[in-house]
C-alpha positions, 0 to 999 in steps of 0.5 A: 150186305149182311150186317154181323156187327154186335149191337152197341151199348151206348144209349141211343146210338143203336140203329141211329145215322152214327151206329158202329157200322158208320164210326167216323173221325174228327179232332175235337176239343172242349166246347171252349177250344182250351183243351188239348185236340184229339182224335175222337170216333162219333157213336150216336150223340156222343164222341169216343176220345180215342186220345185217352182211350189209347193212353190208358190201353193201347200206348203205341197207338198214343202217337196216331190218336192223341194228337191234334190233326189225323194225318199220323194215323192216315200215314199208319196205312190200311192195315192199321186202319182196319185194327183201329176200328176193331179196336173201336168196335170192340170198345163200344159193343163189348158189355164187359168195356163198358164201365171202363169206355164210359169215361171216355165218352163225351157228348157231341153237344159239348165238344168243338171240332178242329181241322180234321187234318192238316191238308198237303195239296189239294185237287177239285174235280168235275165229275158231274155230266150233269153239272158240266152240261148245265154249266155248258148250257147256261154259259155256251147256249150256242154251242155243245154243252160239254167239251170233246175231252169231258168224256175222256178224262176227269177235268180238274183244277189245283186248288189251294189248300191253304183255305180249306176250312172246317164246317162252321168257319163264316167265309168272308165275301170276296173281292176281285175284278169283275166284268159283266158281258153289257161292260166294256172294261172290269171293275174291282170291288165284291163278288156279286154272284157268290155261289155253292157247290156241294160236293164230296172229298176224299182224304189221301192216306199215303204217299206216293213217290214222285215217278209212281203211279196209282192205279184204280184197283189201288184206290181202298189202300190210299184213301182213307175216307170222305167227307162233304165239300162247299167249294164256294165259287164267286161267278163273276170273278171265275167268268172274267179270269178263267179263260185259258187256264181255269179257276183261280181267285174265284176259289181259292178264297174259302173251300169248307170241309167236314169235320167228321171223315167217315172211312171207305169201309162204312161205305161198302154198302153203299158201292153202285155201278157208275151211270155212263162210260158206256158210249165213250170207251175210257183209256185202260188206265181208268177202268175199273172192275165192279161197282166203283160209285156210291149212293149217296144223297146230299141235302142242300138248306139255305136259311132253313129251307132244303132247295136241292138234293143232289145224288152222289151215286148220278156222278160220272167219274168214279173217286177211283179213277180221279185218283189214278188219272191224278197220279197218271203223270208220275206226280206225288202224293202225300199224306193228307193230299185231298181231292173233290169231286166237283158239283154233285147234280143230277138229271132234275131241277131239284138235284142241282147241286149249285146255286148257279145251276138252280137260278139257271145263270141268274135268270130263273131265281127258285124260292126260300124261305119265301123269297126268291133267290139266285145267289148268296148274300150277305149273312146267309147260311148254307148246310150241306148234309150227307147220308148213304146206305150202311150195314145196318140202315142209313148212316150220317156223312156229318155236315159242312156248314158256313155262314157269309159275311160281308166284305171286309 
């Protein structure tokens, strides 16, 4: 892609993770949390407050950008969208704002980011061949790997939006009845195979009325963006409650999130092909036309130690067709509707994308920090980072970070 863009004048963030080809959102607060939340736009090691920058310039734009959650600008729509970040852009690249825009940069190292926006509903996916078939491999051995649906549709579950939680919340332990296979009857008491799943989000900016349908080529003028994703899985819970309906309390008790979305549009450079659907023909409603994944590495550390590197752009499912297969039935979307790709994995030992995957069920623990592992315990900390190709090198998709604590 051939990058036009004008060079910023905010020191240090030329050629950085958060030049203006990146420009993604967050709410933010001072570092205490006591004042009013905001909308603000990360440039390099600063953050924009676009709240006062619209009050001294753009005041009709005051009721999208200062306020405390993102879902008056996601309902704005596209349009909006694209005369928003211009506005940004010419802020931070126009020699002649600088004086003025000056003011209203804050330094990241002292602001405290919220919820970026307040969650309607929210649907997890299983969009990885390479996670389902280890999953299938680790908890089926004797039979085949992936289900005879896998390849026909994106599988999914209806989460809880509810306990979705911004990067940095601690996530507590939790308890529920478990049954390994050696016993005879489920006992209650703490998970003790509590477990990651690093994955990519994608935050809905319009609705959708009940009835109506969203197709493929619809899906840039929904989504407004993404963001990294810790859906964090208790195993032993999930394997003695999910047969036949699926996840229910092995998730639902914590989901983290990003607190930075990062458009669609600073992610055009990073548009691939997706790697399969050639053997299994998809039904109409979910083909696409041109290069409908994306390139985009994730880092996995716990305690300090990178264990995986999961590739986004090894995925099966495209966002695109989740989101047409989501709205295939006539159901709703509303603003601030989130859904998640499910694991990110890919084809090697170290592109595993959960810990489940990487002990392969427990049974081959890897190592961090020296020591060997399999699943959490209690005070361990885990950092999901994110990065992809932009219009003028790599930029920065933020972090999803969460330390757990023991049962309560």
């Amino acid at each position: 892609m051939t990058d036009t863009q004008p060079q910023t004048w905010v020191d240090g963030a030329a050629g950085s993770l958060y030049d203006v080809d990146n420009l993604p959102y967050a709410v933010v607060t001072d570092a205490a949390g006591t004042t009013p939340a905001r909308v603000g736009v990360r440039i390099g090691e600063h953050v924009l407050d676009l709240g006062a920058a619209a009050r001294a310039l753009r005041a009709e734009w005051t009721p999208l950008l200062d306020v405390d959650r993102l879902n008056p600008l996601l309902a704005a729509g596209a349009t909006t969208w694209a005369e928003v970040r211009a506005w940004v852009l010419d802020l931070l690249t126009d020699p002649g704002r600088r004086e003025q825009a000056q003011a209203w940069l804050l330094p990241l190292a002292e602001v405290t980011c919220r919820l970026p926006f307040e969650v309607a509903d929210y649907v997890d996916y299983y969009a990885s061949e390479h996670h389902a078939s280890n999953v299938g491999r680790i908890l089926r051995p004797d039979s085949d790997p992936l289900f005879p649906n896998w390849k026909h549709l994106p599988v999914g579950y209806h989460g809880r939006a509810g306990s979705i939680v911004v990067s940095g919340t601690p996530v507590r332990r939790p308890s529920g009845q478990r049954k390994a296979p050696t016993e005879d009857l489920p006992t209650y008491g703490p998970s003790r195979r509590l477990d990651i799943e690093a994955e990519l989000g994608f935050v809905v900016g319009r609705s959708v009325p009940l009835g109506e349908r969203v197709p493929t080529s619809a899906y840039a003028e929904t989504v407004f963006g993404v963001t990294g994703v810790n859906d964090w899985s208790a195993r032993d819970i999930q394997a003695w409650e999910y047969v036949p309906l699926g996840p229910n309390l092995a998730k639902s008790f914590a989901t983290s999130i990003g607190a930075w979305i990062t458009p669609l549009v600073a992610l055009d450079a990073a548009r691939v092909p997706l790697p399969g659907q050639d053997d299994v023909p998809v039904l109409p409603y979910l083909r696409e036309e041109g290069p409908s994944g994306y390139d985009i590495d994730v880092e996995v550390e716990l305690n300090g130690t990178v264990v995986a590197r999961p590739p986004y752009r090894s995925m099966y499912w495209s966002p695109a067709q989740m989101l047409a297969h989501l709205t295939v039935n006539g159901a709703a979307l509303r603003v601030g509707d989130f859904y998640a790709s499910g694991t990110i994995s890919g084809p090697e030992k170290d592109q595993r994308g959960s810990f489940l995957e990487l002990s392969w069920g427990g049974q081959e623990p890897f190592v961090a920090g020296g020591a060997e592992r399999t699943f959490l315990e209690d005070g361990d900390e885990v950092v999901l980072r994110y990065t992809a190709p932009g219009a003028r090198g790599r930029i920065g998709l933020g972090e999803v970070r969460g330390k757990i604590l023991p049962t309560s």
